[in-house]
N, C-alpha and C positions, 0 to 999 in steps of 0.2 A: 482522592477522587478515583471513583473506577472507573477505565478507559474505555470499558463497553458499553459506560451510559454517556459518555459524553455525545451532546447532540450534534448530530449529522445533516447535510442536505443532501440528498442524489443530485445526478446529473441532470433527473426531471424533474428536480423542484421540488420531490417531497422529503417530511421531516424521518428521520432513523435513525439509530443507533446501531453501534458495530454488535452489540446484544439480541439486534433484531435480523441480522446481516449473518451471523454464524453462530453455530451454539458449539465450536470449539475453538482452534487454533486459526486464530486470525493474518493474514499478510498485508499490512498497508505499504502501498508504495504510492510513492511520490512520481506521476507519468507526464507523460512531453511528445507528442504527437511529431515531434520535429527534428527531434536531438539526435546524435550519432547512438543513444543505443534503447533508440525507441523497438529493433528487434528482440529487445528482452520480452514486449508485449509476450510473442511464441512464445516461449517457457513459460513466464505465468500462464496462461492460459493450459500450458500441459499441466502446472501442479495445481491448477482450478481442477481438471477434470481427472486426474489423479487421486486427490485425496478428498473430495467434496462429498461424495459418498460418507465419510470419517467425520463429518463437521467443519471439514476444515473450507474456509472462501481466501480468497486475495482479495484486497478493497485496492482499485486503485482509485487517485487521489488526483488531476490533473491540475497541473500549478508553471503559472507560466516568471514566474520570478527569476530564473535561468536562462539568461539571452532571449528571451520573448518564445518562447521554444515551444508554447502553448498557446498559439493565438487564436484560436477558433472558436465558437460558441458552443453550446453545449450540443445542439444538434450538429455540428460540424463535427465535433470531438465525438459523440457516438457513432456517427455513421463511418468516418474511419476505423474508429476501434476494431467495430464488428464487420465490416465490410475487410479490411486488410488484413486483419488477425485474427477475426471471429471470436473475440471477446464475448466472454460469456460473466464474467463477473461482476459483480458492480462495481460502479462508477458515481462518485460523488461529485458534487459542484465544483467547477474551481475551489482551490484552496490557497490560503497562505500559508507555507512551511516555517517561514521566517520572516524576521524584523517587525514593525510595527502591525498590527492586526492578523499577526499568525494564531490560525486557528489554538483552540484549549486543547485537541488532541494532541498538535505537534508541539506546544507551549510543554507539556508532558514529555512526549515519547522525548524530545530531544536531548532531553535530562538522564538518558539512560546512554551509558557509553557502548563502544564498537569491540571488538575484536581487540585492538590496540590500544584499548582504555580510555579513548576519548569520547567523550561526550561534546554538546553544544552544536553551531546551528548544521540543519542540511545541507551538502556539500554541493551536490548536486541533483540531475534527474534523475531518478530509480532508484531511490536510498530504499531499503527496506528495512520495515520492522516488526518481526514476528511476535506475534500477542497470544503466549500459550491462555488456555481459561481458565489459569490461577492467576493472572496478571501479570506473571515474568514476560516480560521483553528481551528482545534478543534483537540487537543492530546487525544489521551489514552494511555497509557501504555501496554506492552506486555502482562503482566496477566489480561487486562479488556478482556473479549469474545469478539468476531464479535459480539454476539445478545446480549450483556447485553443494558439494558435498556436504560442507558447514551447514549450507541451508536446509539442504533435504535431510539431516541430521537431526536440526533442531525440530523441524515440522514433526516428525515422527514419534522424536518424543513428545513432543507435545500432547499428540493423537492419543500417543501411551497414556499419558498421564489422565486425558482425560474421560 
């Protein structure tokens, strides 16, 4: 399955694909309007406006399966986004990352291991997973930053590549 047609909902309700969302290197993360490192929002947002120019977007994903860390509705969870951190990227529907009725993207991406080889479910809020536009993934874990090194490595080639 390719992970840029799998169907998508926005945060308003309409249907999309991460196909329709970027025509390069993709960033899904997993976000939490509530959690201790809902300041990662600021970084994503600098490598939205960084490399968006290049193809590249960040999808984030709001999923509140992690201490209820996402309770808001969708007009809640926009108007924080973009009011506190001037979120520019899109924003899908709530998600499940895991257990019964987790979404066919993270069903997928989850199957790809980290840094330290492991694979299986989301750990926690902010996992990232970079979608170069040949399908490779590339995991980080929730405590890697938006800009640490690895990441802004991997986006780059990506960009390279494509």
């Amino acid at each position: 399955m390719d992970l840029h047609d799998i169907p998508l909902e926005t945060l308003d309700g309409r249907a999309t694909t991460l196909a329709e969302l970027g025509e390069g290197a993709v960033l899904v993360v997993n976000v939490a309007s509530k959690c201790g490192l809902t300041p990662q929002y600021e970084k994503l947002e600098e490598l939205q406006r960084r490399y968006q120019s290049r193809g590249f977007t960040v999808v984030g994903f709001p999923c509140n399966q992690f201490m209820g860390q996402e309770p808001g509705s969708a007009e809640e969870i926009q108007e924080f986004c973009s009011t506190t951190y001037g979120v520019t990227f899109p924003m899908m529907a709530k998600t499940r990352v895991n257990g019964r009725g987790k979404h066919a993207l993270y069903r997928e991406l989850t199957r790809v291991k980290d840094g330290k080889g492991l694979a299986g479910p989301v750990l926690w809020n902010f996992e990232k997973f970079l979608i170069a536009p040949d399908g490779t993934v590339h995991r980080f874990r929730s405590s890697t930053q938006p800009d640490a090194p690895e990441v802004v490595e991997a986006i780059e080639s990506s960009l390279v590549a494509a």
